[in-house]
C-alpha positions in Angstrom: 36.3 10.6 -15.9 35.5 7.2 -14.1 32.4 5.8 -15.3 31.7 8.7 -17.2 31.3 10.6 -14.0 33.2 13.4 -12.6 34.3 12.5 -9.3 36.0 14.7 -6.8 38.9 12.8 -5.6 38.3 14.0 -2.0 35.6 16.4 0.5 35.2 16.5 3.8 31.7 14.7 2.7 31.7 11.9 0.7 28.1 12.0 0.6 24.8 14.1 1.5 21.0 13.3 1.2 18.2 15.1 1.3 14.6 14.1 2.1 12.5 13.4 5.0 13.0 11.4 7.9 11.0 9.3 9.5 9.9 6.3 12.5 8.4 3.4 11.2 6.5 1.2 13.4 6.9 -2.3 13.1 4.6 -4.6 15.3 6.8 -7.8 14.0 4.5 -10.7 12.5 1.3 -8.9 14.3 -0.8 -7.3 12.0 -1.5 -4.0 13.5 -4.9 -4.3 13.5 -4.1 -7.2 16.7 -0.8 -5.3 18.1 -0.4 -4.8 21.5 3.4 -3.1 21.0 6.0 -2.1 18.3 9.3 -1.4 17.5 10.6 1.5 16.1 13.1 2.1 13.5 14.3 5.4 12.6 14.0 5.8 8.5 13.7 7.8 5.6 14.7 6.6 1.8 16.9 9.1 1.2 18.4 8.9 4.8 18.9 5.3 4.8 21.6 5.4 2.2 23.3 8.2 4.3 23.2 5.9 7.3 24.3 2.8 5.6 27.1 4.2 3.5 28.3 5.7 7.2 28.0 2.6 9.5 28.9 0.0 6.7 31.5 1.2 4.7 32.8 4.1 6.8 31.9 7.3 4.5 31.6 10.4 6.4 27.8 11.5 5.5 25.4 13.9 5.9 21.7 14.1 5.8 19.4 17.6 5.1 15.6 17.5 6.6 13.2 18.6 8.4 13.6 17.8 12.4 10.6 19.0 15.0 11.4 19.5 18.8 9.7 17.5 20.6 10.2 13.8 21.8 9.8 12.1 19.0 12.1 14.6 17.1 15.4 14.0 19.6 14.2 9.9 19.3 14.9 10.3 15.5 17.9 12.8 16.1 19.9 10.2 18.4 19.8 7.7 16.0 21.0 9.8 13.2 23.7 10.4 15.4 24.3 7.2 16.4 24.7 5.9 12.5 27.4 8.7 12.3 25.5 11.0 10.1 26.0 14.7 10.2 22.9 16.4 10.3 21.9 19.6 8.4 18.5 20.4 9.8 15.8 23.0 9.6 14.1 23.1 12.9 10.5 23.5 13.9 8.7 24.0 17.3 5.8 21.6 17.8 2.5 23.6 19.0 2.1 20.5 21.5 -0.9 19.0 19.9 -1.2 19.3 16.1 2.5 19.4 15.2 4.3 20.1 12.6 5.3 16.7 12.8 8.0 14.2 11.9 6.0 11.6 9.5 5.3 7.9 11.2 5.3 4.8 8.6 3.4 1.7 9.8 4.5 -1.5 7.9 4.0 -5.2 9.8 6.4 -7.9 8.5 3.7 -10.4 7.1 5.0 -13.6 7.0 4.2 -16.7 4.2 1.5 -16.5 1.9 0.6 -12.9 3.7 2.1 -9.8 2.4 3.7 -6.8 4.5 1.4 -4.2 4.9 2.3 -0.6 4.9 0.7 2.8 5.3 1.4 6.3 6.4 0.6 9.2 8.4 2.3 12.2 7.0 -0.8 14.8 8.4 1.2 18.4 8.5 4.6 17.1 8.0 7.7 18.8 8.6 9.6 17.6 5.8 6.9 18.6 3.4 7.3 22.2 4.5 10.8 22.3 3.2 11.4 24.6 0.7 13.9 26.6 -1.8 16.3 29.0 0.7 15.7 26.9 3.8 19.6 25.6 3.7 22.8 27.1 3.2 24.4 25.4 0.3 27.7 27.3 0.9 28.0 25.9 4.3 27.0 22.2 4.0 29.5 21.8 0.8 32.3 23.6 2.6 34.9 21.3 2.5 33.5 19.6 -0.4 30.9 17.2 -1.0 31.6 14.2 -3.5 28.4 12.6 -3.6 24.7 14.6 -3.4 21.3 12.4 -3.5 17.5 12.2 -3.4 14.6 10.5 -4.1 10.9 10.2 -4.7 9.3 9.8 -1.8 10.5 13.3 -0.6 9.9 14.9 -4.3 6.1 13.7 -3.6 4.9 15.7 -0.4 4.8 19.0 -1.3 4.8 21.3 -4.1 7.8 22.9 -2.4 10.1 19.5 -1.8 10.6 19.3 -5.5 11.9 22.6 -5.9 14.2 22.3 -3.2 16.1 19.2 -4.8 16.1 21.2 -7.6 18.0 23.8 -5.7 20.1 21.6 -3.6 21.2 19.7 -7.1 22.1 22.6 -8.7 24.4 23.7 -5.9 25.6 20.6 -5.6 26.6 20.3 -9.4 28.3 24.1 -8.8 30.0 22.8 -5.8 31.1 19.7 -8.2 29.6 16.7 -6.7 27.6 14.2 -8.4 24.0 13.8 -8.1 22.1 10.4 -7.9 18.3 10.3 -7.5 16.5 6.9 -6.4 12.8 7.7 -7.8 11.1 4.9 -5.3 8.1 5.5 -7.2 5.0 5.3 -4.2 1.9 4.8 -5.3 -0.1 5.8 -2.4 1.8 9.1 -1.8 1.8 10.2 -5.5 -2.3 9.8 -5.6 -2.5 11.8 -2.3 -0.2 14.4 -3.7 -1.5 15.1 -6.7 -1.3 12.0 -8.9 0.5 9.7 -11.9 0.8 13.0 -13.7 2.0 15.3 -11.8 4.7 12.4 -10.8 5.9 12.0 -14.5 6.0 16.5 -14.4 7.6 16.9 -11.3 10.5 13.7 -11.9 11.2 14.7 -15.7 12.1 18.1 -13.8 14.5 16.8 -11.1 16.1 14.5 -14.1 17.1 17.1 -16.0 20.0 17.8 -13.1 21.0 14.2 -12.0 23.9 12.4 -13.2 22.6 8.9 -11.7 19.4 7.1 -12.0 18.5 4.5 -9.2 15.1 2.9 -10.0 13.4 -0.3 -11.5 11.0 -1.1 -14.7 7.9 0.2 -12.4 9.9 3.2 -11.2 10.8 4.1 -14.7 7.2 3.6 -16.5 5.2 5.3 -13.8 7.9 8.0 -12.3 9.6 9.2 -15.9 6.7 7.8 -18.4 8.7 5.7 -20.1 6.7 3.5 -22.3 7.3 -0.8 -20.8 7.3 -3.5 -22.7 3.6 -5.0 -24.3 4.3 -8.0 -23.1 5.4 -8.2 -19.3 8.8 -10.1 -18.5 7.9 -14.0 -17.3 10.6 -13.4 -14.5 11.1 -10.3 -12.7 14.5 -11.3 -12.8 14.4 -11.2 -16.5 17.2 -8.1 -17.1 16.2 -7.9 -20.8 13.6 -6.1 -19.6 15.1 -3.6 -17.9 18.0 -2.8 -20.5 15.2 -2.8 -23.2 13.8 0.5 -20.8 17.2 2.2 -20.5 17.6 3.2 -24.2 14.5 5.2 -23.6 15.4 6.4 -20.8 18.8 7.7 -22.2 17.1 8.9 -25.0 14.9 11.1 -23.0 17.8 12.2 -20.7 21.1 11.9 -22.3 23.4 13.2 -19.8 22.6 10.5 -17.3 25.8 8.3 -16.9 24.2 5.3 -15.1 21.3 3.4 -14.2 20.7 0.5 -11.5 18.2 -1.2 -10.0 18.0 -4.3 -8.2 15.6 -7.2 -9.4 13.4 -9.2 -7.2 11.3 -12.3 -7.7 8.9 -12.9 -4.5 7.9 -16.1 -4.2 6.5 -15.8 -0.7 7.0 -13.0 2.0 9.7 -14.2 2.9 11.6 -16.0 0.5 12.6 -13.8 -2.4 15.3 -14.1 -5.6 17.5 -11.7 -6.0 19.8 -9.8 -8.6 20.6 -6.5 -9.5 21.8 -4.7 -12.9 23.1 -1.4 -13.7 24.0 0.4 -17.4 27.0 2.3 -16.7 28.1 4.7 -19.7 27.0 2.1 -22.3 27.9 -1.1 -20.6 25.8 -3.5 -19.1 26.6 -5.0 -15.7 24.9 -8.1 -14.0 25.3 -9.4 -10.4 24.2 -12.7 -9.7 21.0 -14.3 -8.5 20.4 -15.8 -4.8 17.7 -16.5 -2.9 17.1 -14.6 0.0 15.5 -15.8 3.5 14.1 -12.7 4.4 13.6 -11.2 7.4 12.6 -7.6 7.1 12.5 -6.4 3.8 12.4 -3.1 3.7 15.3 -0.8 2.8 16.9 -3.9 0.6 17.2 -1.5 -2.0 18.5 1.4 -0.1 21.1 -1.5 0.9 21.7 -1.7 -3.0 21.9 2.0 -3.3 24.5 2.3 -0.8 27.0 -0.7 -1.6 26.8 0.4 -5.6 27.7 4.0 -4.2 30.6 3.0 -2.4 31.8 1.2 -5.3 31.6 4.1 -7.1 32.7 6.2 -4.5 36.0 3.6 -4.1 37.1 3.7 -7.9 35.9 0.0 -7.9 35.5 -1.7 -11.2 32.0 -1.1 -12.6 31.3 -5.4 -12.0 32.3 -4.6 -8.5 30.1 -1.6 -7.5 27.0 -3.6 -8.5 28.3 -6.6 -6.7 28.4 -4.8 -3.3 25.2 -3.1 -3.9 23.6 -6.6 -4.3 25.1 -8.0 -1.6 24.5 -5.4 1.0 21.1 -5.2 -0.2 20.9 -8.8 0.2 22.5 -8.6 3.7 20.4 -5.7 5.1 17.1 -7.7 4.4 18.8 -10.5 6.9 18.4 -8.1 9.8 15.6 -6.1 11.5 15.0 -2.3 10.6 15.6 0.0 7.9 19.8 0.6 8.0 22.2 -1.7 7.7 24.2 -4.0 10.9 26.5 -5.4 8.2 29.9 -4.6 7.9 32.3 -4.3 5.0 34.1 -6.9 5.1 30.9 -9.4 5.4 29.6 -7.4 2.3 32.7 -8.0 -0.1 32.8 -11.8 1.2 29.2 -12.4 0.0 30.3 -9.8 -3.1 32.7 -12.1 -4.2 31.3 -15.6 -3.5 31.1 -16.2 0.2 28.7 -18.5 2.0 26.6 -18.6 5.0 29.1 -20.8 7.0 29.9 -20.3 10.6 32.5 -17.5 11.0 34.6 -18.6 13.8 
């Protein structure tokens, strides 16, 4: 067993997600309380990592959600398709004027000295209706499914969500996959939703059936309770930190086999240093630092998620999979939207030392 984890060696899926997905509106460097337009990117934590490991690195994926029909519903359903991810959806009809509906993010770049901003509107979301029984299990592992994931933000909009990774965990553990949840701990949605402890109740749950634990020193303290450090790191880069958490951790859930986050030191909005680290069944692993000029940054660490993944995923050496994780986290922040436009073969240059010079 690679990595301590049990690894099917094949499925017709290398990997599935499950959570909600989302549009994001992105006015560029316009707050939106000046915009007169926006883009839209089609999102979703747990989704993102689905879409990257697809487009990047060539993994036939699959996402489970919530999708509405109605315009905004097929908007978000063509670009899933056009990322090459197979959908697995429970569909509801829109009523025309109150929904449900399929969530909106709102997040302006900032720029400088002035931080992104972002906010929500998840009013009578589809995604938090999910529940246990709304998916055939049987069906969307048929074939095999190597890889099964989820994350926070989905386990924090309903009573009902949690369960449901619960469910879909479980089968995926009977179907023999591994399970890998990015906890993406969200302030803002955990005090709407019923607060820091409910959070720590609902997470310790879900981690009693994953196998892989994506999250950094804030994720850890706030989604599992796991008592920091008295005296905060003087870098954010400082991985002492973090490996100082994971023994608790660990000690709290002993049949997780790995642990990664990426670190980030933001000196302005748009110039950021960046690592990552990962404990991997007792070892530590490092990637190195770079600084980032950043363009958009969110769904960096999805990026990670998905290049540390595929490493996995690919029987690369444990220094590897963290190495790709970095660097397409790294890349994806170099390009606008949520999902990746890298491909592999830029990601393993960067991964093993390449440089910004002209490719010609």
């Amino acid at each position: 067993m690679k990595y301590g984890l049990n690894l099917r060696p094949s499925g017709a899926l290398d990997f599935v997600s499950l959570g909600a997905l989302v549009h994001r509106l992105d006015p560029g460097l316009v707050p939106f309380r000046k915009a007169t337009q926006c883009q839209i990117h089609v999102s979703g934590g747990e989704f993102n990592v689905a879409a990257n490991l697809a487009d990047c690195f060539r993994r036939p994926t699959g996402i489970v959600s919530a999708m509405v029909n109605y315009p905004i519903g097929e908007l978000i359903a063509e670009r899933v398709r056009a990322m090459g991810v197979k959908p697995f959806y429970r569909r509801f009809e829109h009523d025309g004027v109150t929904g449900p509906n399929m969530a909106t993010v709102f997040s302006d770049q900032g720029k400088g000295v002035r931080a992104p901003v972002v906010f929500y509107n998840r009013c009578n979301e589809a995604a938090a209706q999910l529940k246990p029984g709304d998916f055939n299990w049987n069906e969307i592992f048929a074939g095999g499914v190597r890889w099964f994931h989820s994350g926070g933000i989905f386990a924090a909009l309903s009573p009902t969500t949690p369960e449901l990774i619960i469910e879909g965990m479980q089968a995926a553990h009977a179907a023999g996959a591994v399970t890998s949840f990015d906890l993406n701990f969200r302030a803002k949605l955990w005090k709407v939703f019923g607060g820091g402890d409910r959070a720590v109740a609902t997470l310790r749950r879900i981690m009693e059936h994953v196998d892989v634990i994506i999250g950094n020193e804030e994720d850890l303290q706030k989604g599992l309770g796991i008592a920091g450090p008295e005296v905060a790191a003087a870098s954010k880069l400082d991985t002492d930190t973090f490996f100082d958490m994971i023994g608790r951790v660990v000690k709290q859930h002993p049949h997780v086999k790995a642990v990664a986050t990426t670190l980030r030191e933001v000196h302005t909005t748009n110039r950021h240093s960046w690592s990552a680290v990962a404990w991997i069944n007792g070892q530590n692993y490092v990637a190195p630092t770079c600084e980032l000029d950043v363009l958009d940054r969110v769904g960096g660490g999805d990026g990670f998620a998905a290049g540390f993944i595929h490493g996995l995923l690919a029987g690369e050496s444990e220094e590897m999979a963290v190495r790709l994780g970095w660097a397409h986290g790294a890349l994806l922040t170099t390009f606008p939207g949520d999902t990746t436009m890298a491909t592999e073969e830029e990601v393993r240059a960067f991964a093993k030392g390449g440089s910004a010079r002209i490719q010609r």
